[in-house]
Structures are given as C-alpha cells and as structure tokens.
C-alpha beads as a LAMMPS data file, in Angstrom:
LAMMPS data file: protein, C-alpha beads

181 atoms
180 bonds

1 atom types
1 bond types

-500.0 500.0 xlo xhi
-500.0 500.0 ylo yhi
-500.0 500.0 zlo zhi

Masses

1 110.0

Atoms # bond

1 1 1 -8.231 1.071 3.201
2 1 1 -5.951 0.928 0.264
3 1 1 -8.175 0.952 -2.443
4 1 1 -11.425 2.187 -4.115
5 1 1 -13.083 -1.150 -3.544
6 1 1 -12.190 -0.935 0.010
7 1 1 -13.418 2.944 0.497
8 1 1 -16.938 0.940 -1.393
9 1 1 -17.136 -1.769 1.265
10 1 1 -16.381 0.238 4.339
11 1 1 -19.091 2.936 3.364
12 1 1 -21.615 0.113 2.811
13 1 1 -20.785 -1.841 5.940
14 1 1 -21.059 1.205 8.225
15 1 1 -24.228 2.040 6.843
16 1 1 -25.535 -1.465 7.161
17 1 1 -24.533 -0.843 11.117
18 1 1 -25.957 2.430 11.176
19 1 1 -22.958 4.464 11.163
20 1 1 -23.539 7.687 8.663
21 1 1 -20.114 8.173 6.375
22 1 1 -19.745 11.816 5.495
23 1 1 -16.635 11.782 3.709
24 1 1 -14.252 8.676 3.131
25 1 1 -11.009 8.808 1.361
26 1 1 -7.893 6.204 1.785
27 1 1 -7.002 5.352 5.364
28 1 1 -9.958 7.782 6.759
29 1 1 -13.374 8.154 6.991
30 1 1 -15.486 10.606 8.850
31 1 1 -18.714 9.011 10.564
32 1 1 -21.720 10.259 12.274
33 1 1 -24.037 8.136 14.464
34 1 1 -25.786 7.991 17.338
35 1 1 -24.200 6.869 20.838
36 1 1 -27.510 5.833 21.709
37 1 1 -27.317 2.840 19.670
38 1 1 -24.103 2.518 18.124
39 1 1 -20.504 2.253 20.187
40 1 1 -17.049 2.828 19.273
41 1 1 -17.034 -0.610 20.006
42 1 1 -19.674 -1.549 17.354
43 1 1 -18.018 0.678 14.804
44 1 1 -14.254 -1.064 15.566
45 1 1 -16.244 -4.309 14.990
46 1 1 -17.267 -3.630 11.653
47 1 1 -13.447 -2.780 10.627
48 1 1 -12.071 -5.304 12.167
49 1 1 -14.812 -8.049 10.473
50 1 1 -13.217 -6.525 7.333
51 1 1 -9.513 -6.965 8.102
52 1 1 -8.904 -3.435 9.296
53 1 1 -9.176 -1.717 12.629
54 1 1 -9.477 2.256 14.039
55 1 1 -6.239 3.991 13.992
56 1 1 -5.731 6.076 17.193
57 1 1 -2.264 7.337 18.353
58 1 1 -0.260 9.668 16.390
59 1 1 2.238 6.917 15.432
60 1 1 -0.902 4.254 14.177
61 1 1 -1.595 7.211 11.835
62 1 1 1.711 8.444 11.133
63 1 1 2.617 4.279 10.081
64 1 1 -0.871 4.190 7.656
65 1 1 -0.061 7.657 5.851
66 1 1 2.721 5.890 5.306
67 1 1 1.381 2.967 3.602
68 1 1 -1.188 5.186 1.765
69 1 1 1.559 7.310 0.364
70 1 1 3.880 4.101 -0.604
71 1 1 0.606 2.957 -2.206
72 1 1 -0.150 6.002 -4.097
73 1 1 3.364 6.316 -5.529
74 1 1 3.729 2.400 -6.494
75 1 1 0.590 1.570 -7.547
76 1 1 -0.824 4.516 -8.604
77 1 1 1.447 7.085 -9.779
78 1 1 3.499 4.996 -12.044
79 1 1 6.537 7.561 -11.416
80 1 1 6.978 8.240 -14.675
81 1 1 6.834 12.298 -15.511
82 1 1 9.666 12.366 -13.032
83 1 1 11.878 10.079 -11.235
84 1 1 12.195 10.239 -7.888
85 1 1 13.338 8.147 -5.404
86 1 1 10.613 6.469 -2.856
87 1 1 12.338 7.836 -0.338
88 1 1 12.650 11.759 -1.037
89 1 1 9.204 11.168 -2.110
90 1 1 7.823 10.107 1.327
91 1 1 10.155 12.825 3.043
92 1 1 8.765 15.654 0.994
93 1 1 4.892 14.667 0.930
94 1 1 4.962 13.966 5.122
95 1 1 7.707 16.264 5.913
96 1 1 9.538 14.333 7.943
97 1 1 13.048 12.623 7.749
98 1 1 12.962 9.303 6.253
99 1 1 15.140 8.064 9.234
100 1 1 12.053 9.176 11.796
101 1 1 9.437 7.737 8.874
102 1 1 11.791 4.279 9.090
103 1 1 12.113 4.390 12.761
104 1 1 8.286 4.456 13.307
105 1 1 7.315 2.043 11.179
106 1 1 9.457 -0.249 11.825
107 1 1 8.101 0.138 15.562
108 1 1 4.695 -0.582 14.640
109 1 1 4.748 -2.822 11.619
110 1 1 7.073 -6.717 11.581
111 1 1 8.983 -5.549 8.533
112 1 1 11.065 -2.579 7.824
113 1 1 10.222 0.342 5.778
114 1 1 12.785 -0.386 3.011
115 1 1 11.379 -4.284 2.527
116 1 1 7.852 -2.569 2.806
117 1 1 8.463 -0.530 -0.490
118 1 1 10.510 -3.158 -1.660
119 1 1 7.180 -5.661 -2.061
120 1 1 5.201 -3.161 -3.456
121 1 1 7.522 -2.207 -6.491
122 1 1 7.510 -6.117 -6.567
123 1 1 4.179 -6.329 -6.577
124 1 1 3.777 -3.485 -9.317
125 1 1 6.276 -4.886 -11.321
126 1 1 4.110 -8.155 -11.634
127 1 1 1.179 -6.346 -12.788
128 1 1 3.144 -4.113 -15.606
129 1 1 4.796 -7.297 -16.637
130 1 1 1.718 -9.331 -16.683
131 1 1 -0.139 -6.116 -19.092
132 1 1 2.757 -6.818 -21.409
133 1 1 2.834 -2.812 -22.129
134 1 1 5.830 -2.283 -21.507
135 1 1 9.458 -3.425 -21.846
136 1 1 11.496 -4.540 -18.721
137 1 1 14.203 -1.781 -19.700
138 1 1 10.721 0.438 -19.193
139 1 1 9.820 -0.916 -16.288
140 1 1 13.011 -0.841 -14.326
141 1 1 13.078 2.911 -15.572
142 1 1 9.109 3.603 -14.150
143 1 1 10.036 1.354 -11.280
144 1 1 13.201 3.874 -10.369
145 1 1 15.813 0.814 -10.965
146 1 1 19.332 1.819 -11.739
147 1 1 19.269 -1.605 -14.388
148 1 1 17.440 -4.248 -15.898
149 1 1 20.001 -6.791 -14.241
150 1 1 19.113 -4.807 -10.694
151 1 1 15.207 -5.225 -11.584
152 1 1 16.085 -9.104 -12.126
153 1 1 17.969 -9.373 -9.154
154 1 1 15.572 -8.064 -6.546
155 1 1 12.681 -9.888 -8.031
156 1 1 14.718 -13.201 -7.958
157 1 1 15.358 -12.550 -4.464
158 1 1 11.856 -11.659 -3.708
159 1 1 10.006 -14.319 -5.591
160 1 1 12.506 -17.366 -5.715
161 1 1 12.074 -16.867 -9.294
162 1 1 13.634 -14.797 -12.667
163 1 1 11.358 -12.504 -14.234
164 1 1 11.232 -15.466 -17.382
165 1 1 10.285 -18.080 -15.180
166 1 1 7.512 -15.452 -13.700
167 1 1 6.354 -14.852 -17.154
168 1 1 5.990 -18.187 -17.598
169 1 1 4.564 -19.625 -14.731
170 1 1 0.816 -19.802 -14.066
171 1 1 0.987 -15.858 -11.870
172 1 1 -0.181 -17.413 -9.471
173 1 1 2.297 -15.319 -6.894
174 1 1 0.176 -12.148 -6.951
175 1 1 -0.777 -11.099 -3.976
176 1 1 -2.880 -8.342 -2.629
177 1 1 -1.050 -5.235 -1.962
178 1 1 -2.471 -5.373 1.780
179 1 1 -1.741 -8.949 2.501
180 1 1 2.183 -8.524 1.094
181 1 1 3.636 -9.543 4.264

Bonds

1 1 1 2
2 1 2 3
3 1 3 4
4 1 4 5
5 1 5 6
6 1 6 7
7 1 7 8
8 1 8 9
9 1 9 10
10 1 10 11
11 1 11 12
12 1 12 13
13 1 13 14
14 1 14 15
15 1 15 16
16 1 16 17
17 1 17 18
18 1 18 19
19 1 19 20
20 1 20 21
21 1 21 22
22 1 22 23
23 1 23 24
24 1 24 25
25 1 25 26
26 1 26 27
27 1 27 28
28 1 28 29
29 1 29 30
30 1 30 31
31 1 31 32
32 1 32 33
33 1 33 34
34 1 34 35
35 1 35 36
36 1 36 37
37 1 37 38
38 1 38 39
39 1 39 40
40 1 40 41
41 1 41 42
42 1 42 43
43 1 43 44
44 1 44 45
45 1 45 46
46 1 46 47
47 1 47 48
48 1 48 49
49 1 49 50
50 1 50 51
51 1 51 52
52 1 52 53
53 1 53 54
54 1 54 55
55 1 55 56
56 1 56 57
57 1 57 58
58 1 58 59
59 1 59 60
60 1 60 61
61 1 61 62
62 1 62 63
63 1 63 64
64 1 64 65
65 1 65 66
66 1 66 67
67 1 67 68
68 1 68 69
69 1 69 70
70 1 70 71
71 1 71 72
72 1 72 73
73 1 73 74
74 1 74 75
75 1 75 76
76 1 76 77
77 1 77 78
78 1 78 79
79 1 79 80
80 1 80 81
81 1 81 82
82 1 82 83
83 1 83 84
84 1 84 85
85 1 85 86
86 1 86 87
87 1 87 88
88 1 88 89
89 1 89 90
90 1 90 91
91 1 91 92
92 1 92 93
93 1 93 94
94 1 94 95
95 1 95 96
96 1 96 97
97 1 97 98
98 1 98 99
99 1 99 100
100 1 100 101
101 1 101 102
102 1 102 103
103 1 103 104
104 1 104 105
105 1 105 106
106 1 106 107
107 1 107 108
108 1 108 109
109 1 109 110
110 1 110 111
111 1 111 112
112 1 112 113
113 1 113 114
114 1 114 115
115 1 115 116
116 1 116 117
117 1 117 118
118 1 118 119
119 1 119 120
120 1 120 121
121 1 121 122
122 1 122 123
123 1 123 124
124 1 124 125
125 1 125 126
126 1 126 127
127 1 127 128
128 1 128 129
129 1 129 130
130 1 130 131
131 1 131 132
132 1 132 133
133 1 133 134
134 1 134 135
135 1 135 136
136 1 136 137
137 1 137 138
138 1 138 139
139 1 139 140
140 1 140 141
141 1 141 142
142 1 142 143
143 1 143 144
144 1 144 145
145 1 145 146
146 1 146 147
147 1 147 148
148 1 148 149
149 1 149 150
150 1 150 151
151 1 151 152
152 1 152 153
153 1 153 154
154 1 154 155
155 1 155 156
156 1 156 157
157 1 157 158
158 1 158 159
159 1 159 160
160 1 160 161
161 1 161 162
162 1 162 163
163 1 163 164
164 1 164 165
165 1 165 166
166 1 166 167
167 1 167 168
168 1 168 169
169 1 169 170
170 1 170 171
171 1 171 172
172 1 172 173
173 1 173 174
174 1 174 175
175 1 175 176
176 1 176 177
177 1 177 178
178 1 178 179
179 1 179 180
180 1 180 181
C-alpha cells in the first residue's frame, strides 16, 4: 500500500470479505474477523487479488518500511525545507545503518536499494516536470542533485531519453510508483 487510493481499496475489499479494518495506514492495516468464517488464507487472497500480499518476517517488514519511507520522502515530502540526502534520511527515521537497510533489501527485492531510490526521484522528477511549476535548476535542487547537467544525466540513463525529448514526447513513460521495476 503506497498510496491513499490503495489504503481506500484495501479497506473496501476486506470489508466486502468480511474482514473488519480498525485502523489502516501505509504498508499496515489492523483487521478483526472471525476464524469461523474467514482464514488467513482468505484474507492473503484478497491482497494478493490486488497485487499485494501479508508481510510476515522481520526482514518482509523491515524491506516495506523501507519502501514506505523512500515513498514518503520522494513523493511526498518534496525535500525542500531542508536538504538531506535519501540516505541519512532512511538511517535516521529507521535507525539503522544504511549498509544493513541496503543489505536487506537487496536480499528480498531484484534491484538494489540505490537503483530503488534512483526510479523514484525519476519518477518524481517526471511529475514536477510535467506540472511545469518549477524550473529544472529547482528541481535538481528539491530532487537533492548536485547539478542540472547531473539531473540530465541520470534521467538520460534512466529513460533512454533527455529531459527535452521527455518534455516533448507524448509522457507516455510514467509509470506507477509500485510497478517501477
């Protein structure tokens, strides 16, 4: 669950199975039901009918905080009353080294936490360019880019296009930020 739409359609497709949500918030949700009629099974179906699944180990949660907080600080945050780097962000806010945060996701997930982060300030890059708020200068400043030329760089080498042919094209690329890899 990475978004508000998603916390929507999870609530309303556990209740349509039966399964009470008391409290739901990005990457958990606390259920009530009634082993009686509904299994863990039943409750795993319903997630994984909507391109999710239960999160169980310590790691499996460890990996989605994770994702949640890369989300949050991307997409959300914007970055902009102070810079800091992804990195020391995700350190301070789970407390852990980034090396052990790297390690563990790269375990569980086919891409590495660097190229994770990496698509998402991609990703959020498209949108602020495509709101045509902002200047790229801006951006690459929100977007915690040492330059423009940096900015221009990375996205080349990310989309197979320059941020003018982007602008130009049809933005069609987008993706959604759970389907970026």
């Amino acid at each position: 669950m990475v978004c508000q739409c998603c916390l929507r359609v999870v609530r309303e497709e556990f209740e349509r199975a039966g399964v009470a949500v008391q409290e739901i918030s990005l990457g958990r949700a606390v259920v009530r039901y009634d082993p009686a009629n509904t299994s863990m099974e039943d409750i795993r179906t319903v997630l994984v009918n909507l391109g999710t699944d239960l999160v169980e180990t310590r790691e499996d949660r460890l990996v989605e905080e994770i994702k949640i907080t890369v989300i949050e600080l991307i997409h959300h945050m914007n970055n902009v009353d102070s810079i800091v780097r992804k990195s020391e962000y995700l350190v301070e806010k789970m407390g852990l080294s980034y090396a052990y945060l790297s390690r563990i996701f790269s375990a569980h997930e086919q891409i590495t936490l660097e190229r994770f982060i990496i698509l998402h300030k991609i990703e959020r890059i498209k949108e602020l360019i495509d709101q045509e708020e902002l200047t790229l200068s801006e951006i690459a400043f929100i977007m915690d880019y040492s330059s423009v030329q940096y900015l221009s760089n990375q996205f080349k080498h990310i989309t197979g296009m320059t941020v003018s042919e982007y602008k130009e094209s049809d933005r069609s690329s987008k993706r959604p930020i759970d389907q970026l890899y």
